[in-house]
C-alpha positions in Angstrom: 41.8 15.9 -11.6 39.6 16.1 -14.4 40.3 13.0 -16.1 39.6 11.2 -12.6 36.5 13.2 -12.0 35.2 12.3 -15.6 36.0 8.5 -15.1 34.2 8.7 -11.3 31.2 10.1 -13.8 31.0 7.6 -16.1 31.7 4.9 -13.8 28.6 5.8 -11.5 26.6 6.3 -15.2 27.7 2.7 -15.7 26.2 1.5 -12.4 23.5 3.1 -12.6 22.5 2.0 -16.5 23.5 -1.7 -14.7 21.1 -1.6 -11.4 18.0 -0.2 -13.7 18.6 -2.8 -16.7 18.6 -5.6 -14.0 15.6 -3.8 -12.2 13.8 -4.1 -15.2 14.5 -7.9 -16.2 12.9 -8.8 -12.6 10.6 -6.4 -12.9 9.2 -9.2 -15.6 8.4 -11.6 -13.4 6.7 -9.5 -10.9 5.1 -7.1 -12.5 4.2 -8.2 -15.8 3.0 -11.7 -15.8 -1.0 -10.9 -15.6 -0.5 -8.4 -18.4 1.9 -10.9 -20.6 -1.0 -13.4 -20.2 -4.1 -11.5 -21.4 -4.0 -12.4 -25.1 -5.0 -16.3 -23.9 -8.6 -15.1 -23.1 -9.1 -11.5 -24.8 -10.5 -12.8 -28.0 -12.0 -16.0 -27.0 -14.2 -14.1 -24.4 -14.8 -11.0 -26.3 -16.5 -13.5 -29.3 -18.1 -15.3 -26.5 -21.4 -13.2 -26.3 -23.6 -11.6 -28.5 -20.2 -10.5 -30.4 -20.7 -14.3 -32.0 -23.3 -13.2 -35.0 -20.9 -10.6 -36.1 -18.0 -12.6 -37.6 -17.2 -10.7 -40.2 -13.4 -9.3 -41.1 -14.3 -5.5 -40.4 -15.6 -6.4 -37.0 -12.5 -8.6 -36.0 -10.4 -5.7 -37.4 -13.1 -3.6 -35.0 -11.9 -5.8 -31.7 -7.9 -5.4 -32.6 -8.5 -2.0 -33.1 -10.0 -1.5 -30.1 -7.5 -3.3 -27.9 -5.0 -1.6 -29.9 -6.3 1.5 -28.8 -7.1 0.4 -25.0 -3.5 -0.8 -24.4 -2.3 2.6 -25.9 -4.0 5.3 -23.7 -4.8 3.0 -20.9 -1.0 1.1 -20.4 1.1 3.4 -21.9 -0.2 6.8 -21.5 -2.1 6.8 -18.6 0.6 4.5 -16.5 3.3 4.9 -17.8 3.6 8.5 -18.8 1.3 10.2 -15.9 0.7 7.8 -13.2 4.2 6.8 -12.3 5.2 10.0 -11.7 2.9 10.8 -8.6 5.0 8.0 -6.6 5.3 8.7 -3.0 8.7 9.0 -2.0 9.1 5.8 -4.8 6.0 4.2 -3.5 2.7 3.5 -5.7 -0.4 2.0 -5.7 -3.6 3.3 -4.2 -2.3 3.9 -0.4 0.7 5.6 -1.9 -1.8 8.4 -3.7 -3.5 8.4 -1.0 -0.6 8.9 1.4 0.2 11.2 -0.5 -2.3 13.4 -0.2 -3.2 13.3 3.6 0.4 14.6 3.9 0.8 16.9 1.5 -2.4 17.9 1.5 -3.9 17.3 4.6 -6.9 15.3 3.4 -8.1 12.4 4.5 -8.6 11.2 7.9 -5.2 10.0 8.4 -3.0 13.0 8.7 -0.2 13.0 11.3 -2.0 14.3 14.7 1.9 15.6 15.5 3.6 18.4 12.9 6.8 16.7 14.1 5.9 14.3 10.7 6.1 16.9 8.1 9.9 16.5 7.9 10.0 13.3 7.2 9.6 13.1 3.4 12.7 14.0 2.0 11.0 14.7 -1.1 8.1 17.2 -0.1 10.8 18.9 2.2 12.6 20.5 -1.2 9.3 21.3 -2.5 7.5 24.5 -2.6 5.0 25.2 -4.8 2.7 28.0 -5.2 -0.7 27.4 -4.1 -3.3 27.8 -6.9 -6.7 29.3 -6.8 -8.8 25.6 -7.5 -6.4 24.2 -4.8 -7.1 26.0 -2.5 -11.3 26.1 -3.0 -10.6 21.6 -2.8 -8.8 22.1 0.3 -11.5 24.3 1.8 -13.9 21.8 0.8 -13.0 19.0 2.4 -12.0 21.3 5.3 -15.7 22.2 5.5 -17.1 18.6 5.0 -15.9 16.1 7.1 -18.0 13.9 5.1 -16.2 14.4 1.8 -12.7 12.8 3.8 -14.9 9.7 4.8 -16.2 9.0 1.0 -12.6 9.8 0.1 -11.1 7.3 2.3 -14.0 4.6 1.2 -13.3 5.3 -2.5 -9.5 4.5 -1.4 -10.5 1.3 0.3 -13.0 0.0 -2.8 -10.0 0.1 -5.3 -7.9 -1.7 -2.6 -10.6 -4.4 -1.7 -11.1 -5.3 -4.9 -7.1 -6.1 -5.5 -7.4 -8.3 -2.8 -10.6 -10.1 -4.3 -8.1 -10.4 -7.1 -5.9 -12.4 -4.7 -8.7 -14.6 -4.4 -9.9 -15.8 -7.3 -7.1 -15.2 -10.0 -5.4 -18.1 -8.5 -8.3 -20.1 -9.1 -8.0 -19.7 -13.1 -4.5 -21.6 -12.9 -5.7 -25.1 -14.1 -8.7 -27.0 -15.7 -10.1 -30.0 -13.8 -10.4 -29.5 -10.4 -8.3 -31.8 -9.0 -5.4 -29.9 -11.3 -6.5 -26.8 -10.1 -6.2 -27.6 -6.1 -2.5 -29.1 -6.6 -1.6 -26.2 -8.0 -3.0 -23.5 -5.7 -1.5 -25.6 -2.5 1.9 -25.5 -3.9 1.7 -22.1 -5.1 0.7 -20.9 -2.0 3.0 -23.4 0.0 5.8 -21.9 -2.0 5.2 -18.1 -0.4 7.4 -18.3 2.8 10.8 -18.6 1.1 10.0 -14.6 -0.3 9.2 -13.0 -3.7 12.8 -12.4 -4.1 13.3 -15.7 -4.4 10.5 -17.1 -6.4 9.7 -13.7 -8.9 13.5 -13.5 -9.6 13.0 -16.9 -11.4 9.8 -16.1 -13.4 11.4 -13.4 -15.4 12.9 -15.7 -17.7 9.5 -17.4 -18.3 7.7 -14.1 -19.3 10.6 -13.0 -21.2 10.8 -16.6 -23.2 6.4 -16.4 -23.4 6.5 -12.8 -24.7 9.3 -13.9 -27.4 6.8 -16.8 -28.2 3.4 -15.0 -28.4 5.2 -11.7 -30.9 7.2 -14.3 -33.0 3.7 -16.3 -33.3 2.0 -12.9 -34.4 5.0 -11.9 -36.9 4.5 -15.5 -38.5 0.1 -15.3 -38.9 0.9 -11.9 -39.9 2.7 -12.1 -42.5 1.7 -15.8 -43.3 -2.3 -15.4 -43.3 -3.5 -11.8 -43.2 -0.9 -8.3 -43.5 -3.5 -6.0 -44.0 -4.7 -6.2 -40.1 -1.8 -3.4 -40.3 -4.5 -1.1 -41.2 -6.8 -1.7 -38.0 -4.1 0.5 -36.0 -6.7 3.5 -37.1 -9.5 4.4 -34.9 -12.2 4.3 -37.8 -12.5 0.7 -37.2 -13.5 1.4 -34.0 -16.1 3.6 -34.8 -17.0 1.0 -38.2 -16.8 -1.7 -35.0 -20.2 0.0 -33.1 -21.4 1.1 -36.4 -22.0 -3.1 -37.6 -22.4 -4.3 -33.7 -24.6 -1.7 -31.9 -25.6 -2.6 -28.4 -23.7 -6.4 -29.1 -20.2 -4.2 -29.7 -21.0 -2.6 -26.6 -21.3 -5.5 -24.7 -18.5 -7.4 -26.0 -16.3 -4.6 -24.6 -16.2 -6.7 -20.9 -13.7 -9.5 -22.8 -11.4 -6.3 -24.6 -10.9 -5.2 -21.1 -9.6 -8.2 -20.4 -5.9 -6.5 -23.0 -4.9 -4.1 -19.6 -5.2 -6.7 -16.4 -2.6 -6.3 -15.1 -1.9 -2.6 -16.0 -2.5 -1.6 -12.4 0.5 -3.9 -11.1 3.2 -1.2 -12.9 2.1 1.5 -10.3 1.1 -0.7 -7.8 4.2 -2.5 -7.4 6.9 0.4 -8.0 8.4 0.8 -4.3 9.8 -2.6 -6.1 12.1 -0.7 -8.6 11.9 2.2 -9.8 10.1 4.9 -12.5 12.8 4.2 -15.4 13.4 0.5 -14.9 9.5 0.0 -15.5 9.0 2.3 -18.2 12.1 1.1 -20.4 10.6 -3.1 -19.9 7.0 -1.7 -21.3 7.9 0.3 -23.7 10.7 -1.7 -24.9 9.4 -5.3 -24.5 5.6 -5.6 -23.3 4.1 -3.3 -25.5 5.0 -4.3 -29.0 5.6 -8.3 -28.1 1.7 -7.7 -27.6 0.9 -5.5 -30.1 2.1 -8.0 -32.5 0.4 -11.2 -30.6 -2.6 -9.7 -31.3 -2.1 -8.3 -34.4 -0.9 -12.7 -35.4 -4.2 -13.4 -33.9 -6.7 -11.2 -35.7 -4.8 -12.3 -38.6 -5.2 -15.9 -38.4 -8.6 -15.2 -37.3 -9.7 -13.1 -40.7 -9.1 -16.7 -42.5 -10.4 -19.5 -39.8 -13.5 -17.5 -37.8 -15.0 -21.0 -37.1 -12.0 -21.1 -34.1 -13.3 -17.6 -33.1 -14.1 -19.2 -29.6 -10.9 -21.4 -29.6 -8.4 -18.6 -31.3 -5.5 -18.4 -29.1 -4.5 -21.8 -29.4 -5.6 -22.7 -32.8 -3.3 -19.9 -33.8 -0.3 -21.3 -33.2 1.6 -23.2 -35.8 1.5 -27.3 -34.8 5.7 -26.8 -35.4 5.7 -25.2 -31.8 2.1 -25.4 -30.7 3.3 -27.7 -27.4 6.6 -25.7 -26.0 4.3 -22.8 -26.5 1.4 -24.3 -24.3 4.1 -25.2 -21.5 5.4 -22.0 -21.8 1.5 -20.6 -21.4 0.8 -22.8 -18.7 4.0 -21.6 -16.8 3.1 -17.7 -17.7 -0.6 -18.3 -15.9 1.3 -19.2 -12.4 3.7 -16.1 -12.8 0.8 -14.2 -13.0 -1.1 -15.4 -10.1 2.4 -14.9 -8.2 2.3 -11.0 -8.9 -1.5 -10.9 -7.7 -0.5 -13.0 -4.4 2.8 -10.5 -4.0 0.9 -7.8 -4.5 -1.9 -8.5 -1.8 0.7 -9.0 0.9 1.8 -5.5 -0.4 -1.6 -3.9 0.1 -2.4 -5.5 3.3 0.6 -4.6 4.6 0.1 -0.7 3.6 -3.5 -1.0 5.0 -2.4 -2.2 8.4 0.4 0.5 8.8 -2.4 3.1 8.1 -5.0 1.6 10.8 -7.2 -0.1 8.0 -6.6 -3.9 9.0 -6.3 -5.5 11.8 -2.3 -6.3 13.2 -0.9 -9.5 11.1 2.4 -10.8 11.2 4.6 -9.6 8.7 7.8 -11.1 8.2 10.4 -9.8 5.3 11.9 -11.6 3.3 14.3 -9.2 1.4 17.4 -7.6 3.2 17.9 -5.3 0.0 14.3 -5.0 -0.7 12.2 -3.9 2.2 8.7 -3.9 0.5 9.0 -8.0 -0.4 7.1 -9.4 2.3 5.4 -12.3 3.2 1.8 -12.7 5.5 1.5 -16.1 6.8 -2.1 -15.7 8.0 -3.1 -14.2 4.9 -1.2 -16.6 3.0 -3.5 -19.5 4.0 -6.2 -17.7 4.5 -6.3 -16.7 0.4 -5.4 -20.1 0.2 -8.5 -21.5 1.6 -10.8 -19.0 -0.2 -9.6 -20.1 -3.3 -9.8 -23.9 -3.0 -13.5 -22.7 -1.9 -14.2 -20.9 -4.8 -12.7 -24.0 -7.2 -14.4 -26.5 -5.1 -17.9 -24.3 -4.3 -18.0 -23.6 -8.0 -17.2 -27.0 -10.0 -18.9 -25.6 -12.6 -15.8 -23.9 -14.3 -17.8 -21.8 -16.8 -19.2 -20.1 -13.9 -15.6 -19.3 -12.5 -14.3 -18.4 -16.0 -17.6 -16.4 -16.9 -16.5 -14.0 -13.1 -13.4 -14.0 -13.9 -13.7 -13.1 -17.7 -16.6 -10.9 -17.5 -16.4 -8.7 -14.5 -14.0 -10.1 -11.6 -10.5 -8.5 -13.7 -11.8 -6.4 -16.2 -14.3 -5.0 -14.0 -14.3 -4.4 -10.3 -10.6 -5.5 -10.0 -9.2 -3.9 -12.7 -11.6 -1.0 -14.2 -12.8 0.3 -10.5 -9.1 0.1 -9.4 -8.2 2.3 -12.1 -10.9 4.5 -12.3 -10.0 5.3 -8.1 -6.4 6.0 -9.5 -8.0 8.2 -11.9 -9.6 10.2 -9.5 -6.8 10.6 -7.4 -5.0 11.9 -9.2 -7.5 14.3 -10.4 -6.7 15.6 -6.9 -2.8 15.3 -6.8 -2.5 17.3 -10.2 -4.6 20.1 -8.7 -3.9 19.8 -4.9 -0.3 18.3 -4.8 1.3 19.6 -8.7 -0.7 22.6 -7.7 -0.9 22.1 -12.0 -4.0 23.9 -14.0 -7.4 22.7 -12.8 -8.0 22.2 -16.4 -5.2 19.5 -17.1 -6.9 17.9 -14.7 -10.0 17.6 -16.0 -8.8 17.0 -19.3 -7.0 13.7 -17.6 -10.4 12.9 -15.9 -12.1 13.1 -19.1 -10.3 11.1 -21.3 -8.8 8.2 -19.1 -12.4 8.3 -16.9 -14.9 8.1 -20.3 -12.9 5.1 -21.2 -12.9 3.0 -18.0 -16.7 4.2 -17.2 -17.1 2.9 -20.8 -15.6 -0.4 -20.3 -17.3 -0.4 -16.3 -21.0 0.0 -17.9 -20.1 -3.0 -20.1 -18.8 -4.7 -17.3 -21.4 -4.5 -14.6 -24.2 -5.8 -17.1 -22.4 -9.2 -16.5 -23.0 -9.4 -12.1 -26.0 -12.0 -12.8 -23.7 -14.3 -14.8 -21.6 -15.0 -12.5 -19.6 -11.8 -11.5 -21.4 -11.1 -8.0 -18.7 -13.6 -6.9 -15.8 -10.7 -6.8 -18.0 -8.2 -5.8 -19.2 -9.9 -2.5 -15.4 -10.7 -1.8 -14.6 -7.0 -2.6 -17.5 -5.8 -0.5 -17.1 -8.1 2.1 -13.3 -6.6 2.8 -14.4 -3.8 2.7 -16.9 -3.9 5.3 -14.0 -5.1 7.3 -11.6 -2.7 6.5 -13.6 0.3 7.2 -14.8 -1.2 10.9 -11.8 -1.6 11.9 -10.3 1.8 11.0 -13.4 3.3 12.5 -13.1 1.6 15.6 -9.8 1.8 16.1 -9.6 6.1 15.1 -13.0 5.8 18.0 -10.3 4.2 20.6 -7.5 6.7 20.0 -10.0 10.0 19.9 -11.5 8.7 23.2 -7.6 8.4 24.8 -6.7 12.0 23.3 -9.5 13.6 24.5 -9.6 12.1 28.2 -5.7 11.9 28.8 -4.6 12.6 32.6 -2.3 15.4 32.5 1.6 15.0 33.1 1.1 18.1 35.4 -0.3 15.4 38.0 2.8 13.6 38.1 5.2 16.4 38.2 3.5 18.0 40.8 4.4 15.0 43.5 7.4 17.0 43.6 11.5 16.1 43.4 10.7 13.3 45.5 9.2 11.1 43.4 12.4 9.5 41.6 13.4 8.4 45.6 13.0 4.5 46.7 11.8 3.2 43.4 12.4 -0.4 42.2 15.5 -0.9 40.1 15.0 -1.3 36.4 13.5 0.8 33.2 9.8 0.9 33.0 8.5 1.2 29.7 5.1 2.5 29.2 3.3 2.0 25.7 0.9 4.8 24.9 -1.0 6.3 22.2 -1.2 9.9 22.8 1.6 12.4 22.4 1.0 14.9 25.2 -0.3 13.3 28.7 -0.7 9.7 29.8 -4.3 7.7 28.3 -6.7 7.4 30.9 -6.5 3.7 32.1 -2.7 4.7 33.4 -4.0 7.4 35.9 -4.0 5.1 38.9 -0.8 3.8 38.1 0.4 7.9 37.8 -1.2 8.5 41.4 1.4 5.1 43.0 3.8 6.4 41.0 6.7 6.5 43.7 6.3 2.4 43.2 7.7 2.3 39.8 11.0 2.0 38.4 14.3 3.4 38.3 13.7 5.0 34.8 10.2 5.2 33.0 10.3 5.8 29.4 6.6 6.8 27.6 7.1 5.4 24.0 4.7 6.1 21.1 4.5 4.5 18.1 3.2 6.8 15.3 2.7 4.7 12.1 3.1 7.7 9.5 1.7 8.2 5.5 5.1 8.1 4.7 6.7 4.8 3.2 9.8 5.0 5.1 12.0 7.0 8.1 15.4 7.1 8.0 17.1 5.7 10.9 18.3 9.0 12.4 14.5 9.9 12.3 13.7 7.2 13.7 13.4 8.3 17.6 13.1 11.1 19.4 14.2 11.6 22.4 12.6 14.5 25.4 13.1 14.6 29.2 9.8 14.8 31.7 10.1 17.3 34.5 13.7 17.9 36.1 16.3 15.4 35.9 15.8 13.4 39.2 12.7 12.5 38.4 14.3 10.1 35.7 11.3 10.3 33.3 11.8 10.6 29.4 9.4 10.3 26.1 10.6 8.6 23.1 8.3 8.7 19.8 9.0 6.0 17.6 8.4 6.8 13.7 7.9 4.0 11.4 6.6 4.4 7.7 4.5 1.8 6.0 7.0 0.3 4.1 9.8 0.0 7.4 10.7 -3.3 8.7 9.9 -3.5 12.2 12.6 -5.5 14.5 12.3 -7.4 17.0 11.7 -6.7 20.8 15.0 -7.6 22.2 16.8 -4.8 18.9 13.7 -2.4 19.8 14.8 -2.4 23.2 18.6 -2.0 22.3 18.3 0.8 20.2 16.2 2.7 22.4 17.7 2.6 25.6 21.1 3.4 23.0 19.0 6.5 21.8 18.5 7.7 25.5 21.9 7.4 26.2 23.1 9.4 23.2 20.4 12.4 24.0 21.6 12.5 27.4 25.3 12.6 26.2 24.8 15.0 23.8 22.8 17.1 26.6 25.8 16.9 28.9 28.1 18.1 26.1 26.2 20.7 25.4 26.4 23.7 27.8 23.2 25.3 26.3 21.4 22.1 26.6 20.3 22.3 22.8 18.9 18.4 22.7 17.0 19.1 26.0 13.9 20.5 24.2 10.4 19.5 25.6 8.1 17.2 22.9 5.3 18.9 24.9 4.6 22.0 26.9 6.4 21.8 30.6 4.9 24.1 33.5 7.9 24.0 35.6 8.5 27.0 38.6 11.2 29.2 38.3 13.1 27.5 41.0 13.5 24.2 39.5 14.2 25.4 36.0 16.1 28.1 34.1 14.1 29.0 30.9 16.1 30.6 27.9 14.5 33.3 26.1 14.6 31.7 22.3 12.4 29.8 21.3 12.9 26.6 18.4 10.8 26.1 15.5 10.3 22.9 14.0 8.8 23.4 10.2 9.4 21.8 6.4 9.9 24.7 3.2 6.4 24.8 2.5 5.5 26.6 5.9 3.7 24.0 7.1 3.2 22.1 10.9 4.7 24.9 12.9 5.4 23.7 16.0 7.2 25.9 18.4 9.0 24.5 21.8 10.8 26.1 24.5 14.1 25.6 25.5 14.2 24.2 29.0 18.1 24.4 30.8 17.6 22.6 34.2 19.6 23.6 37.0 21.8 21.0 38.6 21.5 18.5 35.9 23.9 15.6 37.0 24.5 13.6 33.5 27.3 11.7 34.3 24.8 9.9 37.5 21.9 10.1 35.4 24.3 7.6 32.3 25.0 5.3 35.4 21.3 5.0 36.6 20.6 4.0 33.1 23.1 1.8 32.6 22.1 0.3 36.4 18.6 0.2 35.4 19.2 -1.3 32.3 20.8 -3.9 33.9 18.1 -4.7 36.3 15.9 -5.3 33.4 12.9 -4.0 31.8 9.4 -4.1 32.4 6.5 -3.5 30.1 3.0 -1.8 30.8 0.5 -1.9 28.1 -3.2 -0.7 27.3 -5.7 -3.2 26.8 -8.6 -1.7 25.6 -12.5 -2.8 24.5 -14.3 -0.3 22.4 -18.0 -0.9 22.9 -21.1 0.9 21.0 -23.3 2.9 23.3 -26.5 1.4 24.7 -28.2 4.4 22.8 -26.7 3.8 19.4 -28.4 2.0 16.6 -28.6 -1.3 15.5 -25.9 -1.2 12.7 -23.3 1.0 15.0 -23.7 -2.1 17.8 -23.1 -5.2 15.5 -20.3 -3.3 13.7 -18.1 -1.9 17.2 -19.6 -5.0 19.3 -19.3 -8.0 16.6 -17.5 -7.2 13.9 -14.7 -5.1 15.5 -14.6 -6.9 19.2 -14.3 -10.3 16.8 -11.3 -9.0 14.7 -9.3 -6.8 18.0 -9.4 -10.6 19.8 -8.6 -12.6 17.0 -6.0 -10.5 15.3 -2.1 -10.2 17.0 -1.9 -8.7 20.2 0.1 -5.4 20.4 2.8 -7.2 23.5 3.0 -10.6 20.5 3.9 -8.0 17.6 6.5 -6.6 19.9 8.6 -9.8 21.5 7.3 -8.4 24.9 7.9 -11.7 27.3 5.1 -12.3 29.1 6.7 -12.4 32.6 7.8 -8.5 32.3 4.5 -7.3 30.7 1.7 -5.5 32.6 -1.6 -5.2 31.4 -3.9 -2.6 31.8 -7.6 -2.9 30.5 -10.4 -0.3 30.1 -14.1 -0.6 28.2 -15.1 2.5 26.3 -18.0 3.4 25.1 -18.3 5.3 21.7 
């Protein structure tokens, strides 16, 4: 028994050493390519500015230094040894910490309106950690100031807006004329709807064979030009670096920035693979092939400064110079691939969480649920970026955005300075870890990227107000529409007719209805939204069966599938009326109408067979609280709770035992129902701005938001609902 329990051991070791070593050779051409491709513009554009009239060997040894140093803290400590540990249930990026906290901390304005949420996360349900003095001062803070949850959630969207400018306009660096540069943006972009599965599986060889390239390039200038560049791994150059260059080595630093793009993609991207599989292919691979690619370069560079502003190229040996510039020019499109992945990711994310208005999302992975593809945002980042090549001909101008401030600043420096500050808060609020760790992370990963920021926004006249009216322009949109659309749902919770109207037209009401299940889409959890009240008051006209179903879109990437539903009764058994909440996370795959429908009805079924089978009715527990008489119910004295280990979301619910309940007729109505077919009823609501309200509050709700709720996907087109069974109901409100 032992021997076979020691082989079952090693044999799952095995497996598992297999799936992470094969995680982290695609995790090459997915995550890695921006990063990979940096050292083709870090000391061309750093030399390009005031930087020029110090070309001396001490302040070339200054700039490896400093990207020596940059890649080390930045990279490698910050990412790779912090960062990728605050996943959310294996999910990173922005959202993720962000997610993260609304749940576990209850910040943000996105938390769960329902405690029946808290038990999702697997994770957070085997945590519980003492609460700490400074944690509990932040949560009373933003408790206080409502204000402080809508900076928060602003700060969140910033970092994410500008990963989507990324989307934009790194694309647009992927050739030289423009002519080139078109060709290949439409069949990069034409290339998306066979999935990233597809397409990033085959990069990885191309990053793997450039980063073999660019470090056996760097060993050769090394040791063939210049050895003692060895020496500029110490920090004095640095300090000798600002010493020679002053206010110029300050302003060069917007091109050194230029060593971590791409940085963000190892947290952003993780619900890919996983915390190991990324950390062995940096540490192993990406961080000394580009150690030693720069190291080459300075070295070559210490002997030829007159190719300071041609370096990259001029550096390699003729022998190989043109396999290595095919190689390069396939390693730029890999890493426009992972920015274009990666914005389907975010939008994605955003739309789950009510930031963005409702796409279509189709996936493209069975195995891999977060590998998705957008068509509309597909083509529409397509069309931006031919309008960027084409608007801007001039490709110094594009290079001079990109370069200077587009990914080393507001895409790459802002997005990491937001992660910075998160996780300020997750330390103290979710590791409930010493308030000063947490300051001590601020102050050393936030002094550099404010550092490198300063430099960066000096550079918006030259060309980098191009990313930032992109960034700001998303933005704009993003926050509009989760304002409106949190306006809608606050003005349905709060004027809901109560379900004690329908159950108090009495036992008769499930008599002489229309065969068939009537399902009835709504956004609150207790009640029915106000543009359904007539349709309560006829309510002998409806169906057989009428299910209420609500979709709650939670902060968690995914819910298991026997999470997925749940399943209450309405009133006594005759009446045939039943809620169903349907849980997705932001990561889940939603199916289509026709499986919806299947797996719901199948749901019922199972909670009334379970209900018949058990004589204490244990699965007959009320989502909501039922004011039933005496006559028509027997109520048991114990009462359930519903809560995770920490203590948090108590709910209690009473046990409701009806007398009389027929299960065995109630299984064939379904069934008979089901049958008959369904029918759909739907909210179709207009959000308006108040004739009182300001000027800005009415072109935001009345323009902006009424544009994007009639142009984006209708709720019954995101569902499969056919258009013969659906039943529209429309109401104007007024916020």
């Amino acid at each position: 028994m032992e021997l076979e329990s020691g082989s079952t051991n090693r044999q799952s070791r095995l497996k598992l050493y297999k799936s992470t070593l094969i995680l982290a050779y695609q995790s090459f051409g997915v995550v890695y390519g921006d990063l990979s491709t940096s050292p083709i513009y870090v000391y061309t554009s750093t030399f390009s500015g005031r930087l020029r009239l110090h070309e001396d060997d001490d302040e070339i040894l200054g700039v490896l230094s400093l990207v020596f140093w940059t890649l080390t803290l930045i990279p490698l400590c910050k990412y790779i040894v912090f960062v990728l540990g605050a996943d959310d249930n294996g999910e990173g990026g922005t959202f993720a910490l962000y997610s993260l906290l609304c749940r576990r901390a209850k910040l943000g304005l996105l938390r769960p309106s329902h405690s029946t949420d808290d038990d999702i996360s697997s994770q957070d349900s085997c945590l519980l950690i003492k609460e700490t003095r400074a944690s509990s001062l932040l949560k009373e803070f933003f408790d206080k100031h409502h204000s402080s949850r809508v900076v928060l959630l602003l700060i969140v969207i910033l970092g994410t807006s500008m990963v989507i400018a990324d989307g934009i306009l790194t694309p647009s660096m992927s050739g030289y004329a423009v002519l080139i540069t078109c060709l290949i943006l439409v069949g990069l972009f034409a290339l998306q709807h066979i999935g990233t599965h597809r397409v990033g599986f085959l990069f990885a060889p191309i990053i793997l064979l450039w980063l073999l390239s660019i470090s056996g390039v760097g060993i050769y200038n090394i040791i063939q030009w210049n050895p003692r560049v060895v020496s500029a791994l110490s920090p004095y150059y640095v300090y000798k670096l600002f010493k020679l260059t002053g206010k110029d080595g300050w302003t060069s630093l917007g091109g050194i920035v230029l060593c971590i793009t791409g940085a963000e993609a190892m947290f952003a991207d993780l619900g890919h693979f996983s915390q190991l599989s990324i950390r062995i292919a940096f540490t192993a691979i990406i961080y000394p092939s580009l150690i030693l690619a720069y190291m080459g370069e300075a070295a070559y560079l210490s002997k030829h400064k007159e190719d300071l502003q041609r370096s990259f190229y001029r550096a390699i040996p003729e022998v190989v110079f043109w396999p290595v510039f095919i190689i390069a020019t396939l390693a730029t499109v890999v890493a426009s691939q992972a920015v274009i992945s990666a914005t389907f990711s975010i939008i994605s994310q955003c739309w789950a969480l009510k930031c963005f208005p409702r796409v279509k999302i189709i996936h493209t992975s069975n195995q891999m649920h977060g590998q998705i593809y957008i068509p509309e945002v597909n083509w529409m980042l397509m069309v931006f970026c031919l309008l960027v090549v084409i608007g801007f001909r001039d490709t110094d101008m594009i290079a001079n955005a990109y370069v200077y401030l587009f990914v080393p600043g507001l895409t790459v420096i802002i997005v990491m300075f937001v992660t910075t500050c998160l996780m300020f808060l997750v330390i103290v609020m979710v590791w409930k870890r010493n308030i000063l760790a947490a300051f001590i992370f601020v102050t050393v990963f936030g002094f550099v990227e404010l550092l490198y920021l300063s430099s960066c926004l000096a550079k918006v006249a030259k060309g980098g107000w191009i990313p930032l009216i992109f960034s700001l322009i998303v933005l704009s949109v993003m926050y509009i529409w989760h304002y409106g659309t949190l306006q809608k749902q606050s003005f349905e919770s709060h004027n809901r007719t109560s379900l004690d109207m329908l159950l108090s037209l009495g036992p008769n009401v499930g008599l002489n209805r229309v065969r068939g299940i009537g399902l009835i889409y709504t956004n609150v959890l207790s009640g029915i939204p106000p543009m359904f009240s007539h349709f309560v008051t006829n309510f002998p006209a409806f169906h057989q069966v009428l299910i209420f179903v609500t979709f709650q879109f939670l902060t968690t990437p995914r819910v298991s599938a026997n999470q997925r539903f749940i399943v209450s009764r309405i009133g006594p058994a005759e009446f045939r009326l039943y809620r169903c909440i349907v849980r997705f996370g932001y990561k889940d795959a939603r199916k289509e109408s026709y499986a919806f429908e299947t797996d719901l009805i199948e749901t019922v079924r199972e909670f009334l067979q379970h209900e018949s089978d058990d004589g204490d009715a244990r699965d007959s527990v009320s989502a909501m609280p039922v004011n039933q008489p005496e006559s028509d119910c027997l109520r048991d004295e114990v009462s359930m709770r519903v809560e995770n280990c920490s203590g948090v979301g108590l709910t209690r619910y009473k046990r409701v035992r009806f007398r009389g309940v027929d299960n065995s007729k109630e299984l064939d109505d379904l069934e008979d129902a089901r049958e008959a077919g369904l029918a759909y009823m739907m909210g179709n609501t207009c959000v308006l701005a108040r004739e009182t309200s300001s000027f800005v509050k009415k072109f935001a709700i009345n323009i902006v938001y009424g544009f994007l709720r009639r142009n984006c996907r209708r709720p019954s087109t995101a569902l499969g609902v056919p258009h013969t069974s659906l039943i529209e109901v429309g109401m104007a409100y007024r916020v």
